[in-house]
N, CA, C and O atoms as a GROMACS GRO file, in nm:
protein
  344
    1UNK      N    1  13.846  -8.144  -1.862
    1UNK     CA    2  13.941  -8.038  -1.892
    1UNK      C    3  14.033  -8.024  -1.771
    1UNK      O    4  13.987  -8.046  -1.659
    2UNK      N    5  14.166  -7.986  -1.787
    2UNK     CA    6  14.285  -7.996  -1.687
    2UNK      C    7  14.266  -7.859  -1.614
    2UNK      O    8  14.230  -7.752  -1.664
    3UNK      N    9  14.298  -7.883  -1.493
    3UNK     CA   10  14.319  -7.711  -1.458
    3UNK      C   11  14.414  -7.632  -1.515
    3UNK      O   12  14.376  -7.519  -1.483
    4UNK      N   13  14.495  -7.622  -1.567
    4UNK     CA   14  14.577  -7.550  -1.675
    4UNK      C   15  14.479  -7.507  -1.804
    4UNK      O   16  14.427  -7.399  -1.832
    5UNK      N   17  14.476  -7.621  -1.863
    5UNK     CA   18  14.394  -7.574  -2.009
    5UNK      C   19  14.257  -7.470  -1.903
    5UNK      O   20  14.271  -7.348  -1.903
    6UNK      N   21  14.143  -7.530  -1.827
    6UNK     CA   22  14.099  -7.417  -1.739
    6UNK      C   23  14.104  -7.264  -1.722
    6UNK      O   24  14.025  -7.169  -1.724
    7UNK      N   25  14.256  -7.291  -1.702
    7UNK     CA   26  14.307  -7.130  -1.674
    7UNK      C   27  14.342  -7.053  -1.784
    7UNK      O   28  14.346  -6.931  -1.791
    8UNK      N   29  14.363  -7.126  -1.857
    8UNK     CA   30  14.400  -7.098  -2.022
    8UNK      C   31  14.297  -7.092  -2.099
    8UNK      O   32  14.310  -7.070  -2.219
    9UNK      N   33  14.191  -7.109  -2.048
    9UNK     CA   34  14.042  -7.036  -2.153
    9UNK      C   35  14.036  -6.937  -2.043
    9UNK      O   36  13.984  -6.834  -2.087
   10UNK      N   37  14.065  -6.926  -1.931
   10UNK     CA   38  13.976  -6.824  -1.861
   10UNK      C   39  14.026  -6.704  -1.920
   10UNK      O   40  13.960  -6.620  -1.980
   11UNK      N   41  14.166  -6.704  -1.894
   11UNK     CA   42  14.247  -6.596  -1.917
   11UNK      C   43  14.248  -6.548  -2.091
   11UNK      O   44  14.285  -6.442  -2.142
   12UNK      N   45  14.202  -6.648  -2.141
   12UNK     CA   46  14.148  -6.584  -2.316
   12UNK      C   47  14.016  -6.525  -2.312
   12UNK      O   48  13.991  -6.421  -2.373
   13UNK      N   49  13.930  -6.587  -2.244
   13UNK     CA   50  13.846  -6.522  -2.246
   13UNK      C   51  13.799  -6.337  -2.176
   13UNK      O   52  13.709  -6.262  -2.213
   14UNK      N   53  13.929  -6.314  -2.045
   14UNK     CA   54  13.948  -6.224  -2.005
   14UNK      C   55  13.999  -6.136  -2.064
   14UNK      O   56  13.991  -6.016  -2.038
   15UNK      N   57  14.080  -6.206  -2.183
   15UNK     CA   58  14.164  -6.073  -2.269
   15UNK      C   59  14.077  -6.048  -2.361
   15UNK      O   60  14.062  -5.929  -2.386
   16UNK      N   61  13.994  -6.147  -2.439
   16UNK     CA   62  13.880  -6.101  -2.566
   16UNK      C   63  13.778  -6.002  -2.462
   16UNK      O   64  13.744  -5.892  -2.506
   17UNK      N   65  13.753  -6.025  -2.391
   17UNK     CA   66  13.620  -5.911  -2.316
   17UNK      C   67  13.715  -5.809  -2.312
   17UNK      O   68  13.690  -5.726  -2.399
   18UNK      N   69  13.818  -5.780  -2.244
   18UNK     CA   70  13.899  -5.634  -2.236
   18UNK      C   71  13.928  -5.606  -2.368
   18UNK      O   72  13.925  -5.486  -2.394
   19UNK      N   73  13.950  -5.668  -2.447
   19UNK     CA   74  14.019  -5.622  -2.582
   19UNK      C   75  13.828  -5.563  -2.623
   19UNK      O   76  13.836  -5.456  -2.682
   20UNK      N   77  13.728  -5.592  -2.612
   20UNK     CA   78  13.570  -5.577  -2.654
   20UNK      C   79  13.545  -5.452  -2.580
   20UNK      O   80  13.514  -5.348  -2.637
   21UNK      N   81  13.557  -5.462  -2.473
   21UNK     CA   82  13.525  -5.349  -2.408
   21UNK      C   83  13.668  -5.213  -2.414
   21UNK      O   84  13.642  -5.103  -2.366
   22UNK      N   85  13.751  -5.227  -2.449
   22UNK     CA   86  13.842  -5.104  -2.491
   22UNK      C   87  13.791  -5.075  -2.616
   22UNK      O   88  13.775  -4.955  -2.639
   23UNK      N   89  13.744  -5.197  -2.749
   23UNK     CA   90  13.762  -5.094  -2.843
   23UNK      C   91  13.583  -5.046  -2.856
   23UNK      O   92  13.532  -4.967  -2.934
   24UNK      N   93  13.518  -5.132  -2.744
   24UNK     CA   94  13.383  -5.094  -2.789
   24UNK      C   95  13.276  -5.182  -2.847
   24UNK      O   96  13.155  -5.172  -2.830
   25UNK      N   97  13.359  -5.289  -2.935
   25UNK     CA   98  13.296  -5.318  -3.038
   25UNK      C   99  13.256  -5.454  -2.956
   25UNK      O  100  13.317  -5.485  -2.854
   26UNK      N  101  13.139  -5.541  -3.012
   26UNK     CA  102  13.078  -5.668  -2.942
   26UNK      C  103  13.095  -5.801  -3.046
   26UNK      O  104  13.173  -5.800  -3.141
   27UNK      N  105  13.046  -5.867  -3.025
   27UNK     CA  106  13.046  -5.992  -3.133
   27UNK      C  107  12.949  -5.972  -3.245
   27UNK      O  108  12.959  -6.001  -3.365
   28UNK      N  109  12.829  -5.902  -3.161
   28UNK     CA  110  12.726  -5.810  -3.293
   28UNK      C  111  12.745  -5.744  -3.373
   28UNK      O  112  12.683  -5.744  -3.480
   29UNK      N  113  12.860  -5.650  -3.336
   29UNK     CA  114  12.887  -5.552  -3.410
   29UNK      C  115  13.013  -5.597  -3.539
   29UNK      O  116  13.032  -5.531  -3.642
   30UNK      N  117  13.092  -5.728  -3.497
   30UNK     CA  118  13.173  -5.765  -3.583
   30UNK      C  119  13.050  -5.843  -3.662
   30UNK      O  120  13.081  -5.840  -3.781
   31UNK      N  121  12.931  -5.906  -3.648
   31UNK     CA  122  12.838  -5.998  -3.724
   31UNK      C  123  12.797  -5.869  -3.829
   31UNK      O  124  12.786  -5.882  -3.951
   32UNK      N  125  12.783  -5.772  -3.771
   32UNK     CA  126  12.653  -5.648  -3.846
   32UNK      C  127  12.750  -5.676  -3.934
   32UNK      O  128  12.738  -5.745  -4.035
   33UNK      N  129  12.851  -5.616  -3.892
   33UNK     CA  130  12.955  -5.568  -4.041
   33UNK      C  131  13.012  -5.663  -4.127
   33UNK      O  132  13.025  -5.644  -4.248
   34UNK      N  133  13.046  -5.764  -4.069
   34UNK     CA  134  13.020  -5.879  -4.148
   34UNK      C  135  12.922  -5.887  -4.288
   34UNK      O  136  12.954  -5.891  -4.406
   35UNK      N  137  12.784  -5.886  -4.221
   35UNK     CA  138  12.688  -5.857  -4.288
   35UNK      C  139  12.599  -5.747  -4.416
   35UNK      O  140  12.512  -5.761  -4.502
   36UNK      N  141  12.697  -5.625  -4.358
   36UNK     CA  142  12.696  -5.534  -4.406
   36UNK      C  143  12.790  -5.505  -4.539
   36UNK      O  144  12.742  -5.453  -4.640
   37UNK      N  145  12.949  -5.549  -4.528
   37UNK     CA  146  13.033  -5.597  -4.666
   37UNK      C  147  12.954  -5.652  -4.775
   37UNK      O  148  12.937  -5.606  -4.888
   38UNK      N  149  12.903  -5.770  -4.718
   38UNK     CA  150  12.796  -5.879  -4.821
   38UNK      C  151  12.678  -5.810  -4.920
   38UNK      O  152  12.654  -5.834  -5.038
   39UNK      N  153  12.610  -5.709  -4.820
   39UNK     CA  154  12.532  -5.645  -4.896
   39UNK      C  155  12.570  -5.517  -4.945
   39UNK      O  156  12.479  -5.482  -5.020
   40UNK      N  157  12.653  -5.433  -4.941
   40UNK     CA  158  12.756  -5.322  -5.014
   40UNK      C  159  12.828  -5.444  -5.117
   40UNK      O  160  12.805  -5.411  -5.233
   41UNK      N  161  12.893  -5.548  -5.113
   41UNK     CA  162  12.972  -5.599  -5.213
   41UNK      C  163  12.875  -5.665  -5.338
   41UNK      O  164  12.908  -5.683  -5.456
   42UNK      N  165  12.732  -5.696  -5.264
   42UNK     CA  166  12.606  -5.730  -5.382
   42UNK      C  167  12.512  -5.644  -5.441
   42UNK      O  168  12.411  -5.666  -5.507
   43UNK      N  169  12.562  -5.551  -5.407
   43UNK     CA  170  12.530  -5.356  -5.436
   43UNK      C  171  12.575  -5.299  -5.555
   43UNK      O  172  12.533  -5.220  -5.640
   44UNK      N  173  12.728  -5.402  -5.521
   44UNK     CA  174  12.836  -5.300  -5.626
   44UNK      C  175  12.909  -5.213  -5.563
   44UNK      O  176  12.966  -5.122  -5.623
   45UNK      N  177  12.915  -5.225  -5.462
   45UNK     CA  178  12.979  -5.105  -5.377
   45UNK      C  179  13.128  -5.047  -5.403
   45UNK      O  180  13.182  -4.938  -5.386
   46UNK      N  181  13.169  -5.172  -5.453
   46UNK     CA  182  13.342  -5.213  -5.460
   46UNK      C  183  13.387  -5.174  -5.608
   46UNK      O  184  13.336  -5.204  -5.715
   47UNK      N  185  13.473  -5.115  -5.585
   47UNK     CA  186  13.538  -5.162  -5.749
   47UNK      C  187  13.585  -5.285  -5.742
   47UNK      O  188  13.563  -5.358  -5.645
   48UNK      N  189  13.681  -5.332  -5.881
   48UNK     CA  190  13.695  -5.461  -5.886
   48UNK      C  191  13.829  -5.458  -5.858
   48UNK      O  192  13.890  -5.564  -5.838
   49UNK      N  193  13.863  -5.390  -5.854
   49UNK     CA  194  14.050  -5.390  -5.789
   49UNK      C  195  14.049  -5.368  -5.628
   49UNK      O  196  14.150  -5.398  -5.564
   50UNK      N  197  13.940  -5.319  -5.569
   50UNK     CA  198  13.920  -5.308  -5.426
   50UNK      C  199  13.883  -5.461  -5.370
   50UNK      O  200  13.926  -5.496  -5.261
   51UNK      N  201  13.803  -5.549  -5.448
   51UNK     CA  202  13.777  -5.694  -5.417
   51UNK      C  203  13.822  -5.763  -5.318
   51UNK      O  204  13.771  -5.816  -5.219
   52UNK      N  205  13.978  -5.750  -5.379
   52UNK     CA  206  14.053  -5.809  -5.350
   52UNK      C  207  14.102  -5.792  -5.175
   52UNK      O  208  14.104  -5.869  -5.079
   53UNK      N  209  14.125  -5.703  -5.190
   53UNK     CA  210  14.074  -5.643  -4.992
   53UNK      C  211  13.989  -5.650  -4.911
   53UNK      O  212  13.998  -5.672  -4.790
   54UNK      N  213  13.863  -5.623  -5.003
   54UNK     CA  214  13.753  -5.643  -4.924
   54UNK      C  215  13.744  -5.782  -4.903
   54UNK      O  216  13.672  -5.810  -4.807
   55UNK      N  217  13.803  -5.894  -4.973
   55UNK     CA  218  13.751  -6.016  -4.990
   55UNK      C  219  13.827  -6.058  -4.883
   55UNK      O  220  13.763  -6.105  -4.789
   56UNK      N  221  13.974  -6.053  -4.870
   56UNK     CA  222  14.064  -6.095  -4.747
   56UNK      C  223  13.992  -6.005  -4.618
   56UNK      O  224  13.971  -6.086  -4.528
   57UNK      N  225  13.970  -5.937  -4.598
   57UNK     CA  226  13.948  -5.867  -4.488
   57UNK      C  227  13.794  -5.937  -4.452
   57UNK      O  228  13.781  -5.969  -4.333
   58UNK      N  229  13.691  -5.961  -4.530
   58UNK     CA  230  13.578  -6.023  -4.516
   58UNK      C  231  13.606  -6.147  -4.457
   58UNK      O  232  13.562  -6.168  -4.344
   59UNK      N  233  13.690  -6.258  -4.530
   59UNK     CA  234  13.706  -6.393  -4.496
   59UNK      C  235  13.797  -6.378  -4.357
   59UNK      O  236  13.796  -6.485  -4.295
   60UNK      N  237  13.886  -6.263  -4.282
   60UNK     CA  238  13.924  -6.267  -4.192
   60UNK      C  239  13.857  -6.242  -4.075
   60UNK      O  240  13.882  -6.282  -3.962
   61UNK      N  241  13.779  -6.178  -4.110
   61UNK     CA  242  13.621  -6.123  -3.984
   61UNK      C  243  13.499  -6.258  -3.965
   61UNK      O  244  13.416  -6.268  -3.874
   62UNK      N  245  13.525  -6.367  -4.102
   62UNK     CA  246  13.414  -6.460  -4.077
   62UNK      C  247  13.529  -6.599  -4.013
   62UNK      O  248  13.496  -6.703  -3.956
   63UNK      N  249  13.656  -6.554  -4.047
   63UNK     CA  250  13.709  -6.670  -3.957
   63UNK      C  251  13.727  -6.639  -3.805
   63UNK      O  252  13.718  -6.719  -3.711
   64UNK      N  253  13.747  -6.541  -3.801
   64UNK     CA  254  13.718  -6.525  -3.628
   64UNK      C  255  13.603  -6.528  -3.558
   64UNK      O  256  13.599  -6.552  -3.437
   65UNK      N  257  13.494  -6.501  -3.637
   65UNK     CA  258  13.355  -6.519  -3.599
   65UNK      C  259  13.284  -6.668  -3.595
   65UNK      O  260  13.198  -6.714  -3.520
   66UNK      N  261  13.365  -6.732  -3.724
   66UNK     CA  262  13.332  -6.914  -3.682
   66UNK      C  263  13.425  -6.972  -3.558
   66UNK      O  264  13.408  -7.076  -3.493
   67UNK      N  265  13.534  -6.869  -3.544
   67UNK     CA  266  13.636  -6.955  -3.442
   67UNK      C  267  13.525  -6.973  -3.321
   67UNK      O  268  13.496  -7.083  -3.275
   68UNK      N  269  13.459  -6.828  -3.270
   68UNK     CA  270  13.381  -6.821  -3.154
   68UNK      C  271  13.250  -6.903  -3.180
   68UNK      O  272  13.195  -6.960  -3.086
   69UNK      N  273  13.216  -6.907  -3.268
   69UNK     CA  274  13.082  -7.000  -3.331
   69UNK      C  275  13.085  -7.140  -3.200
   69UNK      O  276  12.991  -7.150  -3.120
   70UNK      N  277  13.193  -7.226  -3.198
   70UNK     CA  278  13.157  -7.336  -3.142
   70UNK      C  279  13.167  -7.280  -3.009
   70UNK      O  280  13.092  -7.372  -2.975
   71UNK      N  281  13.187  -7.219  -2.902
   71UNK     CA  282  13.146  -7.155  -2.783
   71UNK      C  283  13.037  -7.174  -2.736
   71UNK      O  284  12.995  -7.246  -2.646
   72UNK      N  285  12.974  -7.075  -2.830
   72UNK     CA  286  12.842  -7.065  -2.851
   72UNK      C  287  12.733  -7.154  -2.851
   72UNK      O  288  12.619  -7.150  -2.804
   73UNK      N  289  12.810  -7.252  -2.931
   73UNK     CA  290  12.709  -7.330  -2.953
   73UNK      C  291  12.749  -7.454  -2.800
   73UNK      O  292  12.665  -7.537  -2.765
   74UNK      N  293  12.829  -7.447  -2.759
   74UNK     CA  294  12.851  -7.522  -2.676
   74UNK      C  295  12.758  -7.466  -2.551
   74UNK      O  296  12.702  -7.547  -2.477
   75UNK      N  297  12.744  -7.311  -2.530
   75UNK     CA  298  12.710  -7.255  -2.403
   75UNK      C  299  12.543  -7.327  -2.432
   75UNK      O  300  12.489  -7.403  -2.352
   76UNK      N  301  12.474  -7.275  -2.581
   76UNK     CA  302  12.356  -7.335  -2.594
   76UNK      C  303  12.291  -7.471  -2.582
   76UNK      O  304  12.176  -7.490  -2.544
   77UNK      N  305  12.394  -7.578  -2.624
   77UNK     CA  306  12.359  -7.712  -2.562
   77UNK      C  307  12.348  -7.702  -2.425
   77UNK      O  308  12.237  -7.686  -2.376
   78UNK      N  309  12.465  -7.711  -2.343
   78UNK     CA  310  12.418  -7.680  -2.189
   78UNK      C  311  12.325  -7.656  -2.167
   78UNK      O  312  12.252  -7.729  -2.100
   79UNK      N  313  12.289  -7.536  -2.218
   79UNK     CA  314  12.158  -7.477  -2.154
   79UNK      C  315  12.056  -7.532  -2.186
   79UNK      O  316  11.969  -7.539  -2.099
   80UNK      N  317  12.022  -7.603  -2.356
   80UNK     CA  318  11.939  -7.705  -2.346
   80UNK      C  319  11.905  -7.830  -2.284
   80UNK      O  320  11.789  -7.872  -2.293
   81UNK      N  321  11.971  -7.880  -2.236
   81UNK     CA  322  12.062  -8.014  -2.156
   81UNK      C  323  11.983  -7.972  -2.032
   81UNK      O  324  11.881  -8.023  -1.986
   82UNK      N  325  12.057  -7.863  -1.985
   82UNK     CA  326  11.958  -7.833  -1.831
   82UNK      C  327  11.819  -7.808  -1.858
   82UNK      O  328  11.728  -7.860  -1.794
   83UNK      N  329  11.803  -7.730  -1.951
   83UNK     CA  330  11.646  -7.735  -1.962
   83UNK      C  331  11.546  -7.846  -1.998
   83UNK      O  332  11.427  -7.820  -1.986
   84UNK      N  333  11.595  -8.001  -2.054
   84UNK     CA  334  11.535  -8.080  -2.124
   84UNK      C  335  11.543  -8.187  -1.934
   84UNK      O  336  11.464  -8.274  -1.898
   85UNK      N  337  11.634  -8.147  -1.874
   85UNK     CA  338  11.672  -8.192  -1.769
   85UNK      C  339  11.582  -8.175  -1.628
   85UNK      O  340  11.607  -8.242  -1.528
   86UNK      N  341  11.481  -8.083  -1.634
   86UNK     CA  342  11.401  -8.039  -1.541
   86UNK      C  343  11.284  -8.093  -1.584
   86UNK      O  344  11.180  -8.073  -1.521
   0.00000   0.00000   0.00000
């Protein structure tokens, strides 16, 4: 990775933590609710003209949540890597 691109995750990653910590909310708390739509929408929770909102607004909370997905999974290899490594 270039030192530019470098500085250019750091500094995304500095604005997603400030943007987390102003409004509060964590990566858990976007998963809960995530989670929580799914089971209110297999409830019945929704009318069927509300769907349609809930459904865009759902698929927009699980695409930002897969965006961070490979991170994640990247921080966890590492850490397996070092651990399989000792």
């Amino acid at each position: 990775m270039s030192e530019v691109e470098n500085n250019e995750a750091v500094a995304e990653s500095a604005v997603q933590a400030e943007a987390a910590n102003t409004a509060g909310l964590t990566i858990s708390d976007l998963s809960a609710l995530k989670q929580i739509v799914a089971v209110a929408q297999s409830r019945g929770a929704f009318k069927a003209e509300e769907m349609e909102i809930v459904g865009s607004v759902y698929n927009k909370l699980n695409a930002f949540l897969t965006s961070l997905a490979p991170e994640a999974d990247t921080e966890d290899t590492t850490e397996e890597e070092t651990s399989s490594e000792e």
